[in-house]
C-alpha positions as CSV (number, residue, x, y, z in Angstrom):
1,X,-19.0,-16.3,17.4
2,X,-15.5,-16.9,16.6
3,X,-13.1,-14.6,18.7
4,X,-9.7,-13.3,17.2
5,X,-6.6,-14.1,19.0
6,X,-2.9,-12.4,18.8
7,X,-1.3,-14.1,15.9
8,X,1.8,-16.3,17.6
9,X,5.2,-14.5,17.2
10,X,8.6,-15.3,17.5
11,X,10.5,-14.1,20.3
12,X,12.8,-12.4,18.2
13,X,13.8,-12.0,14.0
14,X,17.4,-12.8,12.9
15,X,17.9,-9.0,13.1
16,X,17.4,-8.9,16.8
17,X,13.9,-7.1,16.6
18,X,12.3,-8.6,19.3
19,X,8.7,-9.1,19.6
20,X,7.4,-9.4,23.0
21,X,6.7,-5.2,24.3
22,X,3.5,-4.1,24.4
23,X,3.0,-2.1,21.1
24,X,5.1,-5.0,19.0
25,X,2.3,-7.6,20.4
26,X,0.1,-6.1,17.5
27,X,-0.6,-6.6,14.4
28,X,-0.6,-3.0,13.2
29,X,2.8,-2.3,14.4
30,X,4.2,-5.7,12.7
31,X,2.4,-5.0,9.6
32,X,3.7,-1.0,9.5
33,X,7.2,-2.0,10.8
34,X,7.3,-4.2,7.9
35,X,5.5,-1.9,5.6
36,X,7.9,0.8,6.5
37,X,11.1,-1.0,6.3
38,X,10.2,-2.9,2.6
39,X,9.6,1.0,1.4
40,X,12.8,1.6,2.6
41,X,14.7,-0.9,0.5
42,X,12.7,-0.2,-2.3
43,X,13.0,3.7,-2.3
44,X,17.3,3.1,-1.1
45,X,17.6,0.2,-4.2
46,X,15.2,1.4,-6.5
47,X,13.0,4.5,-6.9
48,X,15.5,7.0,-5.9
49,X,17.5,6.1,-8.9
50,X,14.9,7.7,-11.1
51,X,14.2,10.6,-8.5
52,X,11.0,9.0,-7.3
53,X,9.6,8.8,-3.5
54,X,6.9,6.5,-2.8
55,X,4.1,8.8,-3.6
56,X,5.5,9.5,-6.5
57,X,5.7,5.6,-7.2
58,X,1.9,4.7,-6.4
59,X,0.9,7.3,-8.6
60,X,2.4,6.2,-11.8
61,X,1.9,2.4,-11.0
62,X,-2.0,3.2,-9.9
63,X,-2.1,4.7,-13.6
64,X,-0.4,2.0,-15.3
65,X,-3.2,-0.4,-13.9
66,X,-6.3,2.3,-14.7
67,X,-4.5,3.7,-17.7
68,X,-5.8,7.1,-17.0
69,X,-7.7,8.6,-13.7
70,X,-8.8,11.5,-12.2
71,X,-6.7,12.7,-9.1
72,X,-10.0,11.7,-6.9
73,X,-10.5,8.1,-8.0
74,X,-5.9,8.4,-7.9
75,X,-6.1,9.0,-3.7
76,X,-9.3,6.5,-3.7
77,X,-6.8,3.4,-5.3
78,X,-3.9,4.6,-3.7
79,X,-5.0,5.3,-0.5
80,X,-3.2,8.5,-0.3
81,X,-4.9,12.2,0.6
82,X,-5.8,14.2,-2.0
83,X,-3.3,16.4,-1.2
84,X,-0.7,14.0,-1.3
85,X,-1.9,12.6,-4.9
86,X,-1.7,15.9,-6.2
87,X,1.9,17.1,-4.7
88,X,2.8,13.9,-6.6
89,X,0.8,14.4,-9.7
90,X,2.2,17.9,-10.0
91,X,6.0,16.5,-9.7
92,X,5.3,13.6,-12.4
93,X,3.7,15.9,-14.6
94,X,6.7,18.7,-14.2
95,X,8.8,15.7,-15.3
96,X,6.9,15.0,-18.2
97,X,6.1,11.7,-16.6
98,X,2.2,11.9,-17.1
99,X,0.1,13.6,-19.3
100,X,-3.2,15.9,-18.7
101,X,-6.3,15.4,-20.2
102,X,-9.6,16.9,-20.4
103,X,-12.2,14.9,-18.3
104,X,-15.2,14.6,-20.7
105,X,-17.9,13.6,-18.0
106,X,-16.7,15.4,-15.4
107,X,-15.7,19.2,-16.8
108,X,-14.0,20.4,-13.5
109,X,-11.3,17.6,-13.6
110,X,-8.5,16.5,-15.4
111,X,-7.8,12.6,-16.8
112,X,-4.1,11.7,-16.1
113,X,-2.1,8.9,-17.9
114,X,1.2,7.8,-18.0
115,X,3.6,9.2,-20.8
116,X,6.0,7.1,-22.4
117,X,8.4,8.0,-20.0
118,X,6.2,7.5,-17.0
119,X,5.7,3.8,-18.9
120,X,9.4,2.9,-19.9
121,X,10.0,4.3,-15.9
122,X,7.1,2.0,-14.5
123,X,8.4,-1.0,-16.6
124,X,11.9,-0.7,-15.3
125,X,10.6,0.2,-11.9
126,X,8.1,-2.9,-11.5
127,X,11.0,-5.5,-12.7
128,X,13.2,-4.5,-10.0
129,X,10.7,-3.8,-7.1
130,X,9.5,-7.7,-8.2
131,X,12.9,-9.3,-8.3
132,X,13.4,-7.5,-4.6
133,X,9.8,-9.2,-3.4
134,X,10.8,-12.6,-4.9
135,X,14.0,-12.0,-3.0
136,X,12.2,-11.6,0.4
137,X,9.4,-14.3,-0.2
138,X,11.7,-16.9,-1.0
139,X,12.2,-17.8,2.8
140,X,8.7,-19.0,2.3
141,X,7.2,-22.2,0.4
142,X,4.8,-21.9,-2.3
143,X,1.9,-22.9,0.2
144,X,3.1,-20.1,3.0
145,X,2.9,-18.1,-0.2
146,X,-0.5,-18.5,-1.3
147,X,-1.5,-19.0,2.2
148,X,0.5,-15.3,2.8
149,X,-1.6,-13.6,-0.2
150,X,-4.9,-15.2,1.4
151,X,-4.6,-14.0,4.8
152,X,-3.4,-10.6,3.4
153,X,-6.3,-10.7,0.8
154,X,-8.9,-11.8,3.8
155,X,-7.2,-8.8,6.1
156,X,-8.1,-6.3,3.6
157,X,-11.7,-7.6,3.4
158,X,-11.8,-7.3,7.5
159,X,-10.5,-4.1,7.3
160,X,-12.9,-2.6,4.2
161,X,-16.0,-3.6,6.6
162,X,-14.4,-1.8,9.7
163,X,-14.0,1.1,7.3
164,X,-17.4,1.1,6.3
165,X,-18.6,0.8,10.0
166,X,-16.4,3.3,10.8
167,X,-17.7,5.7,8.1
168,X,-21.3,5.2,9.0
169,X,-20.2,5.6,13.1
170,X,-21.8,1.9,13.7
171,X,-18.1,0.9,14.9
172,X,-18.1,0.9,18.5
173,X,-14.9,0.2,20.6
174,X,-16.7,-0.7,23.7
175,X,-18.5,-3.6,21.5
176,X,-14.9,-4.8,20.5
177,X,-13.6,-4.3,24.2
178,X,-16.1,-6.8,25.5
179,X,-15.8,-9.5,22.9
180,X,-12.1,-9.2,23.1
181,X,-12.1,-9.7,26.9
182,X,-14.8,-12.8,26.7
């Protein structure tokens, strides 16, 4: 069985954040540090210009890739509570942002899609959130690139499987414990 390893990190970034304390050693806190400061620079350079926050922004882009969902299968893609999904839904929809429909096989929901101002807003949105990511992956070749979208893709796999063990209780910490001290 292969055994995973801490990934190998530099002692510290050009910024001065140093890796090298206990809680920077792993991956979560790299991968949330870095998660939290890219929404940062996309909510300060982008989304607040059209009033959005981040909930706000998964929402409408989640729709423009279903074209219309319920606010159930919305937290599912989104990976935001329902409660979140539907403080967001609410705020899109009092901006005439999305629209309501009736949900034909389900007659206790609602169908939400994007108007054409929640469209024109994701257009605009997505050019500049992409020119900002092309702007931060360009310190990488094309081959740390694709070998970047593979380990994240392959990460995400990992972490669905935990998930599921998790839901069905088979995930047991002692089990990783041991193989992690072998």
């Amino acid at each position: 069985m292969e055994h995973a390893r801490l990934i190998n990190r530099p002692e510290a970034t050009s910024e001065g954040h140093a890796f090298g304390s206990p809680s920077h050693d792993f991956l979560l806190h790299q991968i949330c540090s870095l998660s939290h400061r890219m929404r940062s620079i996309a909510y300060r350079t982008v989304l607040s210009e059209f009033g959005l926050d981040l909930r706000d922004w998964l929402v409408l882009s989640a729709l423009a890739e279903l074209d219309s969902a319920s606010q159930r299968k919305l937290a599912s893609h989104t990976s935001l509570d329902k409660v979140a999904v539907n403080r967001a839904a609410t705020r899109l929809k009092d901006r005439e942002l999305l629209r309501v429909h009736p949900n034909k096989r389900d007659g206790r929901s609602h169908l939400l899609s994007l108007s054409r101002a929640g469209s024109e807003i994701v257009d605009i949105c997505s050019t500049q959130l992409q020119t900002m990511e092309h702007r931060i992956l360009r310190s990488l070749s094309e081959t740390q690139n694709d070998e970047l979208s593979n380990i994240l893709g392959r990460l995400a796999g990992a972490l669905e499987e935990v998930e599921l063990e998790c839901d069905a209780g088979a995930f047991k910490l002692s089990e990783l414990t041991s193989m992690h001290n072998q």
